[in-house]
C-alpha positions in Angstrom: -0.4 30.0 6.4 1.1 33.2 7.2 5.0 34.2 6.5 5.5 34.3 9.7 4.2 31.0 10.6 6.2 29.4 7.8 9.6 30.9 9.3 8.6 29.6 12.8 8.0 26.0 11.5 11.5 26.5 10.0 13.2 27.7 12.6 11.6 24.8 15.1 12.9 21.9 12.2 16.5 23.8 12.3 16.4 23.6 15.9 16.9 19.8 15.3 19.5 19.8 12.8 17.3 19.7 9.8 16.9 22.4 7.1 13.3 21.9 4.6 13.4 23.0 1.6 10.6 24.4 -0.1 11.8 24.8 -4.0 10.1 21.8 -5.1 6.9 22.5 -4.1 4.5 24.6 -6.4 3.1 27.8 -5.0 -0.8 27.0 -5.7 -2.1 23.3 -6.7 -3.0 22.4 -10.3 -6.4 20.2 -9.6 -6.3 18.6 -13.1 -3.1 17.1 -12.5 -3.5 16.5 -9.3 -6.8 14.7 -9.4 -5.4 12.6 -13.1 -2.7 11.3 -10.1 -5.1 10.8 -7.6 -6.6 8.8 -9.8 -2.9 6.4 -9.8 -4.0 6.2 -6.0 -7.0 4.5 -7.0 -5.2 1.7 -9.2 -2.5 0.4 -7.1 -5.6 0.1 -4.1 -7.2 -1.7 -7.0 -4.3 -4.2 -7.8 -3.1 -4.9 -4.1 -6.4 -5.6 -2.9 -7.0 -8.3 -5.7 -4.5 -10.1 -4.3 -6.8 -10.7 -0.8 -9.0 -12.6 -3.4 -6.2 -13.9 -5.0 -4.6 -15.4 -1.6 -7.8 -17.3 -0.9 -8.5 -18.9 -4.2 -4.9 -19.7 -5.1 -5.0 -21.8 -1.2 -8.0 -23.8 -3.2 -6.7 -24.0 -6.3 -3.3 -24.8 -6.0 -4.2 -27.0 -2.8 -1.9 -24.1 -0.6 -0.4 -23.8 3.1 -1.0 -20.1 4.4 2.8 -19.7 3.8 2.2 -20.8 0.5 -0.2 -18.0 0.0 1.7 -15.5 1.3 4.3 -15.7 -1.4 1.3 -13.9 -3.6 2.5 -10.6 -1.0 5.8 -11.6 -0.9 6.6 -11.8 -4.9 4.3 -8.8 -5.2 6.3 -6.5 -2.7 9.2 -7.8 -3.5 8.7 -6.0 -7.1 8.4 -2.4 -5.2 11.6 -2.9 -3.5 13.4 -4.1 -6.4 12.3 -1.5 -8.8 11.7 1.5 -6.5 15.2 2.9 -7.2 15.2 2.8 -10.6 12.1 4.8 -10.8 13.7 7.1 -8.7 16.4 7.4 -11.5 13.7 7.6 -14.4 12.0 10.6 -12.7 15.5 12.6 -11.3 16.9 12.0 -15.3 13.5 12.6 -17.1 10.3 13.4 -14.7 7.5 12.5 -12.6 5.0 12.0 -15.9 7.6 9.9 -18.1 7.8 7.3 -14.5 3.9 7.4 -14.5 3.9 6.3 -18.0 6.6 3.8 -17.7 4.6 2.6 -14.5 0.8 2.3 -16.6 2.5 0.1 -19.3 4.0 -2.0 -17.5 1.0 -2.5 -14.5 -0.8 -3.6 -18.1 1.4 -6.1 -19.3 1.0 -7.7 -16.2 -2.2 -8.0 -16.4 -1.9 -9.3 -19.9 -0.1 -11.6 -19.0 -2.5 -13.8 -16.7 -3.3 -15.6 -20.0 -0.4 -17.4 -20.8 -0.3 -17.8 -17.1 -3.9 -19.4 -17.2 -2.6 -21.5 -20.4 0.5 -22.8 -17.9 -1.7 -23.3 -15.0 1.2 -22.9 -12.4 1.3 -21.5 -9.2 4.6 -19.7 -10.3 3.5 -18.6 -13.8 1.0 -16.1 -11.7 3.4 -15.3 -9.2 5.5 -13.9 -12.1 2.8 -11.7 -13.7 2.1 -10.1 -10.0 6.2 -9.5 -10.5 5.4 -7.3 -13.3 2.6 -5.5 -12.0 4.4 -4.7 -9.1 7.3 -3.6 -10.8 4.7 -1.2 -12.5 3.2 0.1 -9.5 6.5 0.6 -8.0 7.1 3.4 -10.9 3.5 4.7 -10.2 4.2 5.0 -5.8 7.8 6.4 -6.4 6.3 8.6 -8.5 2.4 9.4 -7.4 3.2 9.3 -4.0 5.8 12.2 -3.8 4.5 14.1 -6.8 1.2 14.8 -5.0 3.2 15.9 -1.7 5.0 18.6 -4.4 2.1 19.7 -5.9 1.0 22.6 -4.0 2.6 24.4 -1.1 4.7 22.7 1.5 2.8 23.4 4.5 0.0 21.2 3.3 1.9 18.6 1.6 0.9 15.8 4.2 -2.6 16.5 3.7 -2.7 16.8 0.3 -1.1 13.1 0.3 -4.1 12.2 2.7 -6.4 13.6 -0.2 -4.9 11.5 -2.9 -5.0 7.9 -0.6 -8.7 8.8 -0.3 -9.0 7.9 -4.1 -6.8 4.9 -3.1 -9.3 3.5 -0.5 -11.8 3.7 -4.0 -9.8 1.4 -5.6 -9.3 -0.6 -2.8 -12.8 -1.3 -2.2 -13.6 -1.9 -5.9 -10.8 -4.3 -6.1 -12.0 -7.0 -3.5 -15.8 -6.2 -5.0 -14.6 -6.9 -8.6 -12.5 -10.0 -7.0 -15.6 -11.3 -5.3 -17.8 -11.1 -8.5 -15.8 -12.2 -11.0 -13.1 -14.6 -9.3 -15.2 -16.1 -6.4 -18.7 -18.0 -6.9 -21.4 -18.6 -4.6 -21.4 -22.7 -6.0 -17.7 -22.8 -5.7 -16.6 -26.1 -3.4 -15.1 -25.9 -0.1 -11.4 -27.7 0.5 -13.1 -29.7 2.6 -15.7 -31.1 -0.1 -12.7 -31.2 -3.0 -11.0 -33.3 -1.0 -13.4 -35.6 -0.7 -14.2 -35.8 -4.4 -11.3 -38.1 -6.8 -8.5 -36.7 -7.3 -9.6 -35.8 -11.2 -12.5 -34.8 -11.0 -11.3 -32.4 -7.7 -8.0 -31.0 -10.0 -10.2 -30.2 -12.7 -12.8 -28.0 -10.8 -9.6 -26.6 -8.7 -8.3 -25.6 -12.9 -11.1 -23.7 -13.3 -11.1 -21.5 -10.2 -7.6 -20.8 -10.7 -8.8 -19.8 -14.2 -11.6 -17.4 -13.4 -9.3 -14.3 -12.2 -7.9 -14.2 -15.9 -11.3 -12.0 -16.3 -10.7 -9.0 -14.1 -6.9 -8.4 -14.8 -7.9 -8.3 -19.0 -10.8 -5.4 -18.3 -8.0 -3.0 -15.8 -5.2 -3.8 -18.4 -7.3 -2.3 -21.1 -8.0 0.7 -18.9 -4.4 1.3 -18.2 -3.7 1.5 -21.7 -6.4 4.6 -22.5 -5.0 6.0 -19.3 -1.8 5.8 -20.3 -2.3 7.9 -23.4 -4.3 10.2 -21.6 -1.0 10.9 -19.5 1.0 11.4 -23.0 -1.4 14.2 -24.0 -2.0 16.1 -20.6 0.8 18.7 -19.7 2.5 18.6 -15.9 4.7 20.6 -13.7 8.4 19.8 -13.7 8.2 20.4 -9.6 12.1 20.1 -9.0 14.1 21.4 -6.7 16.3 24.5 -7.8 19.5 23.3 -9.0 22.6 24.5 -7.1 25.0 25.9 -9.5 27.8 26.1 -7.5 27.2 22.4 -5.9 28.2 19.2 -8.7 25.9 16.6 -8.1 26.4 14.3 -5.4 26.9 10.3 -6.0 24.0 8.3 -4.8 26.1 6.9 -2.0 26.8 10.5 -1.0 22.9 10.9 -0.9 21.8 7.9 0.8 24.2 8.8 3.6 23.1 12.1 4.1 19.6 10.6 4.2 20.2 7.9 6.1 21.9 10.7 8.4 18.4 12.0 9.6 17.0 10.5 12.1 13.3 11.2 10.7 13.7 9.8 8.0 15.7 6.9 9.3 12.9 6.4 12.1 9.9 6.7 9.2 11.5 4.1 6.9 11.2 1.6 9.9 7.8 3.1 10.5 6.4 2.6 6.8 7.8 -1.2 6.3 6.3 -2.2 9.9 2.8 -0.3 8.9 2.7 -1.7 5.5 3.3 -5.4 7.1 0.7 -4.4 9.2 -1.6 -3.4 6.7 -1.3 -5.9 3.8 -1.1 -9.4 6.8 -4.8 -7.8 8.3 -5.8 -7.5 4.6 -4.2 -11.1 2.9 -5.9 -12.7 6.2 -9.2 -11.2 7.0 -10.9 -13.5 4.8 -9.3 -16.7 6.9 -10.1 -14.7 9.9 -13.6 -14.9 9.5 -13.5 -18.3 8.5 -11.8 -19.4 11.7 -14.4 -17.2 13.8 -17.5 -17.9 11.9 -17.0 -21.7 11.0 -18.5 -22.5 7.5 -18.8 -19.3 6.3 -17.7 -19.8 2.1 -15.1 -17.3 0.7 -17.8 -15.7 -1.1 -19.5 -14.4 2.3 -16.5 -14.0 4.0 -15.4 -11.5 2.1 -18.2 -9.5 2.4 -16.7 -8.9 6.0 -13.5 -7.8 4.2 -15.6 -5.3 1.8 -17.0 -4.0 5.3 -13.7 -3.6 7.2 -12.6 -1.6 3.9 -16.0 0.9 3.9 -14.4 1.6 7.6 -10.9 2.3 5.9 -12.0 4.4 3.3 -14.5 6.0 6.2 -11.1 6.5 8.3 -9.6 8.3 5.4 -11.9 11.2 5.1 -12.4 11.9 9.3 -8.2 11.8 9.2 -7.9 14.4 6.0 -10.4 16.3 7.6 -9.3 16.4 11.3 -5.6 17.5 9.8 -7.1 20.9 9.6 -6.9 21.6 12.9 -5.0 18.9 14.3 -1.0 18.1 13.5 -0.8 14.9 11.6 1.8 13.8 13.2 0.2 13.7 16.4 -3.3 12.1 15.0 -0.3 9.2 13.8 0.5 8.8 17.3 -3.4 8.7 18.7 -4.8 6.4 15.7 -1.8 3.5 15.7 -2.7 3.6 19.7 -5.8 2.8 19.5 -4.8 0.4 16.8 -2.5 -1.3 19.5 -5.8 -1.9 22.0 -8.3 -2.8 19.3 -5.7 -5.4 18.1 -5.6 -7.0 22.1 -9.2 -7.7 21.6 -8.8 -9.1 18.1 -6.4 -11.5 19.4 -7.9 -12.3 22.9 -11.6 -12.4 22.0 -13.5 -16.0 19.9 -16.4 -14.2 18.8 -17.5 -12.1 16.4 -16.2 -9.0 18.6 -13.2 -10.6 17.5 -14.2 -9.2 13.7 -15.1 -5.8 14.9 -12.4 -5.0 16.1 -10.6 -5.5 12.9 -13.2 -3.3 11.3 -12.5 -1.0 13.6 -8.4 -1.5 13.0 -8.7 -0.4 9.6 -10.6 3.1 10.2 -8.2 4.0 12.6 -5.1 2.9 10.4 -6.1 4.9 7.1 -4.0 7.9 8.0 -1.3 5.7 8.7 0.5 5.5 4.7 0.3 8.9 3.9 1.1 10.8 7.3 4.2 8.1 7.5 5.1 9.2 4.2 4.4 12.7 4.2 6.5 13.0 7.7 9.6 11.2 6.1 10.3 12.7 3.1 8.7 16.8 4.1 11.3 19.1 3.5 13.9 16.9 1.5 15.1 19.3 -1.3 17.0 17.7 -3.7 17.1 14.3 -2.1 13.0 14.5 -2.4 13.1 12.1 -5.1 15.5 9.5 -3.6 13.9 9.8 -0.1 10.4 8.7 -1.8 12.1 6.2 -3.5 13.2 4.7 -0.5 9.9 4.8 1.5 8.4 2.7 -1.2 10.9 0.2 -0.7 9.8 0.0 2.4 6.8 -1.4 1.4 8.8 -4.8 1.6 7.7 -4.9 4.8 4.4 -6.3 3.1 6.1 -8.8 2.0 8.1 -9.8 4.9 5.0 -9.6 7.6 2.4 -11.6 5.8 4.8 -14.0 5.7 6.0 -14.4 9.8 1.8 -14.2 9.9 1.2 -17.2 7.7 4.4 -19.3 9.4 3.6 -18.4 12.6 -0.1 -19.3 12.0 1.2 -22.6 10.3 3.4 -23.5 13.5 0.1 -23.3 15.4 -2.4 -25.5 13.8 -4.1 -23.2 11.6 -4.4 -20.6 14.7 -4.3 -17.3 12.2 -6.2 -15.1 15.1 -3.5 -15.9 17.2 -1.4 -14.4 14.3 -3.0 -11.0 14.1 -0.5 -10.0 17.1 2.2 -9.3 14.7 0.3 -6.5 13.2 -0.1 -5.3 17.2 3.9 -4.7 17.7 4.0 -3.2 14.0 1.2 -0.5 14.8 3.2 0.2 18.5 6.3 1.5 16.9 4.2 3.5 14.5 2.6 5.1 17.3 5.9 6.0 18.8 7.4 7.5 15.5 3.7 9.9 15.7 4.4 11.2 18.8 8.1 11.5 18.4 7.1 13.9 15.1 5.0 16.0 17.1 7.6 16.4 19.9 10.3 17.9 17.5 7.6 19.9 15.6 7.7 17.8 12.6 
């Protein structure tokens, strides 16, 4: 992009209050770092999308309500909002790699510790390990996230965040594939048959399907510690913003208000917790979806509906990255999340398997959705870069929160979870309106 072009986008953001700054950013992109973080993308996909799997064989196992279930999103999100600041702190007192480090170690003791959990054999003894994990992947978003916006030049800092979630949409396939092959069986009984069976014999075969996803958390724990020292070894950019010498720092109160002050950013924290919601209650729920469509179909074959409606994320991803090169992202935002809004209306009206379709066709048109959000908020930050990532992660409470109202609301109405799906509807409006408000002030 031309100088020229550069001051114009400037003076346009200035026109509306805001000043970007650019000292952060690197002048040309390193690809071996940035491919090594990409790389992060790929993991936390892998770890939240186990949790789909997770959802429907704790409901067996544990004998579950769908709110019941939900709490696996809730305890899991809840770790990103709870930890999100510190890893803010870690990376503004140390950096970006010693967060990423702190992040691998502890997303692997998580995972380690799913075999005391198996040896307890309580719902809440899992529910604490996803704690961990969370609070490790946490470190990693704070830190992946924003790092790969600063890795290269700030005029293509959104899309080089839409890059890196295309690695993410990896993991997030291989996650429910690994899930479906190691957690679920073909042989496994229905709730239907276990209740039918006495009550030890039924609590005994329930013990070893809660049992079986001990196996998949073991193999990723062991590859997050060789990637972890890989990290230790490999050099990275500082990417910090020049220091003001004639400025003292400010408090973090100080910071969050002059944040909180913007109305972009204010607006795309909203935006990023209602997405999110969306996101993780069509994911956590897909599986029941199906079931309540297609009556009879096993957990096993349902989720190879899930697998599909992930191909058409990860599908989604690429067509977005690549239409940002001639497009404004913020105005592809707008377009995507609107269609998202009319596919949904089908989804929720129709008792076929159109119904299942348009979900599919939901999650190519959301896969922009994270990044852009992200890349919208923070762009242009300066020395409040750090904290305004920071913040946008904890916004990914909202996948806590959503899932949630989704699993009560389908719970008030007999099971109904279609009926459900229209919370993701209003959560993918507002998005649509935060696009197109971007791409009117020139965002």
């Amino acid at each position: 992009m031309s100088e020229i072009s550069i001051k114009k986008q400037d003076e346009v953001a200035g026109a509306h209050g805001e000043t970007l700054d650019r000292s952060a950013y690197l002048p040309a992109t390193p690809w071996l770092q940035l491919l090594m973080v990409c790389c992060l993308f790929a993991l936390w996909g892998m770890a939240g999308n186990l949790n789909d799997i997770l959802i429907a064989q704790f409901k067996k196992g544990f004998d579950l309500s769908d709110t019941q279930t939900a709490l696996v999103q809730s305890i899991f999100f809840l770790g990103y909002f709870l930890v999100a600041l510190p890893a803010a702190a870690v990376i503004k007192r140390y950096s970006y790699k010693v967060a990423i480090i702190i992040g691998l170690c502890l997303y692997a003791a998580g995972c380690f510790l799913f075999i005391p959990a198996a040896h307890a054999m309580t719902y809440a003894a899992f529910l604490g390990c996803l704690g961990v994990i969370a609070s490790g992947l946490s470190f990693l978003e704070t830190s992946a996230n924003t790092y790969s916006s600063l890795l290269g030049t700030a005029e293509t800092s959104t899309q080089r965040i839409n890059f890196s979630q295309i690695f993410n949409s990896v993991g997030v396939i291989m996650g429910v594939v690994i899930g479906q092959q190691l957690i679920f069986n073909k042989d496994d009984l229905t709730h239907d048959q276990l209740a039918a069976l006495p009550v030890d014999v039924a609590d005994g075969i329930r013990q070893q399907m809660v049992s079986q996803v001990v196996t998949p958390y073991l193999i990723i724990g062991s590859i997050l510690v060789v990637l972890a020292l890989v990290f230790v070894a490999v050099k990275f950019p500082a990417c910090k913003p020049a220091a003001k010498t004639d400025a003292p720092s400010q408090p973090l109160s100080q910071s969050l208000k002059k944040l909180w002050s913007i109305p972009r950013f204010r607006m795309g924290v909203l935006s990023q917790f209602l997405y999110v919601g969306a996101q993780v209650g069509l994911w956590s729920f897909t599986i029941r979806f199906v079931q309540l469509i297609e009556h009879g179909t096993s957990e096993h074959s349902a989720t190879w509906w899930l697998i599909a409606t992930l191909l058409c994320y990860s599908a989604g991803k690429v067509v977005t990255t690549a239409l940002m090169k001639r497009y404004s992202p913020a105005l592809l935002l707008g377009i995507f999340c609107s269609i998202c809004v009319v596919l949904l209306v089908f989804a929720v009206s129709e008792k076929s398997m159109v119904a299942v379709v348009a979900i599919m066709a939901v999650n190519f048109c959301m896969a922009l959705c994270w990044p852009t959000n992200f890349g919208l908020t923070i762009k242009g930050m300066g020395a409040e870069t750090q904290l305004a990532g920071s913040i946008v992660v904890m916004s990914i409470i909202g996948g806590a929160v959503i899932p949630l109202v989704m699993g009560i609301m389908s719970d008030m109405n007999g099971g109904d979870m279609q009926f459900a799906f229209s919370i993701p509807l209003v959560c993918f409006a507002y998005v649509a309106f935060f696009g197109f408000w971007c791409q009117r002030k020139g965002v």
